[in-house]
C-alpha positions as semicolon CSV with decimal commas, in nm:
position;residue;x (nm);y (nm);z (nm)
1;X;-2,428;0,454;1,715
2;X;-2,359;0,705;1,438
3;X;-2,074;0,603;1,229
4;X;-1,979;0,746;0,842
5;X;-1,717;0,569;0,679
6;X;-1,519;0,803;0,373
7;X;-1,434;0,642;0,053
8;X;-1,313;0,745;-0,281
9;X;-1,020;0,935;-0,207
10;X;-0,719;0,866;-0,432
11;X;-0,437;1,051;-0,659
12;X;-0,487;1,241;-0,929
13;X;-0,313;1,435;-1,189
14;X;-0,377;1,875;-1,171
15;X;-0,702;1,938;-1,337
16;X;-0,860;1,571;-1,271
17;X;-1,137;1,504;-1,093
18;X;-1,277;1,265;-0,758
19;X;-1,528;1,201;-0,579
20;X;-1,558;1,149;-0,235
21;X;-1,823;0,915;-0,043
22;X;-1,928;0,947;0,280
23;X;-2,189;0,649;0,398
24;X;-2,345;0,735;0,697
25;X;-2,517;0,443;0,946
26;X;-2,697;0,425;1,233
27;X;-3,029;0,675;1,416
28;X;-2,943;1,046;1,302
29;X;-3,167;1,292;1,531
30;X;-3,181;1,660;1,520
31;X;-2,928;1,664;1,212
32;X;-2,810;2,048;1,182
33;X;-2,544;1,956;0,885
34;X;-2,277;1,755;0,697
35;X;-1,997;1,839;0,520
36;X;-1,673;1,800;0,438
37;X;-1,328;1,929;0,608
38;X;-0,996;1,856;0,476
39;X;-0,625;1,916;0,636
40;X;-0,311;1,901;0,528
41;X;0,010;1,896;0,602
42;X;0,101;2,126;0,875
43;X;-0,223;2,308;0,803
44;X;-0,538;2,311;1,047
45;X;-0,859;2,135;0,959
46;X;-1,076;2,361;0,729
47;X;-1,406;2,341;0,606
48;X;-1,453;2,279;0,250
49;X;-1,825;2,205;0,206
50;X;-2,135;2,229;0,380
51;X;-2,471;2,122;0,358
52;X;-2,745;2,221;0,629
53;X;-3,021;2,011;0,731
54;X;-3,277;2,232;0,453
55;X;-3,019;2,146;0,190
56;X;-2,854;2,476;0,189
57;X;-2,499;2,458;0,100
58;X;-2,186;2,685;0,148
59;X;-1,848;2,648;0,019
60;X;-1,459;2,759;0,102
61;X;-1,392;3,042;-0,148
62;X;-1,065;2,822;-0,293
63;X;-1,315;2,512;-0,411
64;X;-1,601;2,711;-0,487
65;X;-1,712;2,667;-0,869
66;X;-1,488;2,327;-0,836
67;X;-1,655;2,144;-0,570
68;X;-2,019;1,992;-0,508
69;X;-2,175;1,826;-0,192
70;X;-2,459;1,667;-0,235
71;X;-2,675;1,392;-0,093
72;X;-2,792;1,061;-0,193
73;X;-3,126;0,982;0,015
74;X;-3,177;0,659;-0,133
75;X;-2,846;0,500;-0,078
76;X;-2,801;0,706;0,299
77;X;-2,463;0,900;0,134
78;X;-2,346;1,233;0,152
79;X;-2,107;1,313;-0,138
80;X;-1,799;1,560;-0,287
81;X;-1,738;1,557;-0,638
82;X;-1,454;1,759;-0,675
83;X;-1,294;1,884;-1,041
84;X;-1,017;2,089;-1,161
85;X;-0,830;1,939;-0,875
86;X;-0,499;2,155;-0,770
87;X;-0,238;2,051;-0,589
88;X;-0,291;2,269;-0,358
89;X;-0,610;2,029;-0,288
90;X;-0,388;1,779;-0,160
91;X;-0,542;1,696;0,208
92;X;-0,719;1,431;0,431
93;X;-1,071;1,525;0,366
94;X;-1,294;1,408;0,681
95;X;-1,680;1,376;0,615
96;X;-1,836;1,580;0,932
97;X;-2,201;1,560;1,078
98;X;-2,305;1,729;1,281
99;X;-2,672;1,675;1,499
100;X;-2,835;1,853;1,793
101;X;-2,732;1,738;2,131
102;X;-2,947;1,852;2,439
103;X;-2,678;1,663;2,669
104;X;-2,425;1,891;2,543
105;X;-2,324;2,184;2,693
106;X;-2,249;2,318;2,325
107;X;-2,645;2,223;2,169
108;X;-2,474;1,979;1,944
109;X;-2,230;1,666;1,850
110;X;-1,979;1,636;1,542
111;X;-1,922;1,298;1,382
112;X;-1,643;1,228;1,195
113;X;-1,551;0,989;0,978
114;X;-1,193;0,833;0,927
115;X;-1,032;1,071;0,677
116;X;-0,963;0,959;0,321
117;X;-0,662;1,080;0,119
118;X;-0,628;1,246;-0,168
119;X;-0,332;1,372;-0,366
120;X;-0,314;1,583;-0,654
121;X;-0,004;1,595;-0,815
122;X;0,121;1,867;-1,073
């Protein structure tokens, strides 16, 4: 089965920088796209970063210019690298893939992975 497993997340002061991991495993058919969501508190899930199946990308208008996603064929890893961190950056950020389904009533699945933490502090 499909699993990606987040890594990276952390604290960091205003203006710092992270980067996030996402190492995906197992048969990945029909991908569509990966990227990354994040929620915080009391906030619903949004996207953050997205990268289609081409390698297109697209990007929330807050981490645009701040944010990359990228992807690491050889080691099987999609990535964030995220600088000038704000606090208002402070989320779980989840690592989402998402693959064509014809058992689905939608077309598709989304995978997610466990969520990894990261605080920026001012």
């Amino acid at each position: 089965q499909v699993q990606l497993v987040e890594s990276g997340g952390g604290s960091v002061q205003a203006g710092g920088s992270l980067r996030l991991s996402c190492a995906v495993s197992g048969s990945i058919w029909g991908l569509i796209a990966m990227g990354w969501y994040r929620q915080a508190p009391g906030k619903q899930r949004e996207l953050v970063a997205i990268m289609s199946h081409a390698g297109s990308t697209n990007y929330a208008d807050s981490v645009k210019g701040r944010f990359t996603i990228s992807r690491d064929n050889a080691k099987n890893t999609v990535s964030l690298q995220m600088n000038t961190l704000k606090p208002e950056d402070t989320a779980v950020y989840y690592c989402n893939m998402r693959s064509s389904n014809i058992r689905s009533s939608s077309g598709y699945v989304d995978y997610w992975g466990q969520g990894t933490q990261v605080t920026v502090s001012s």
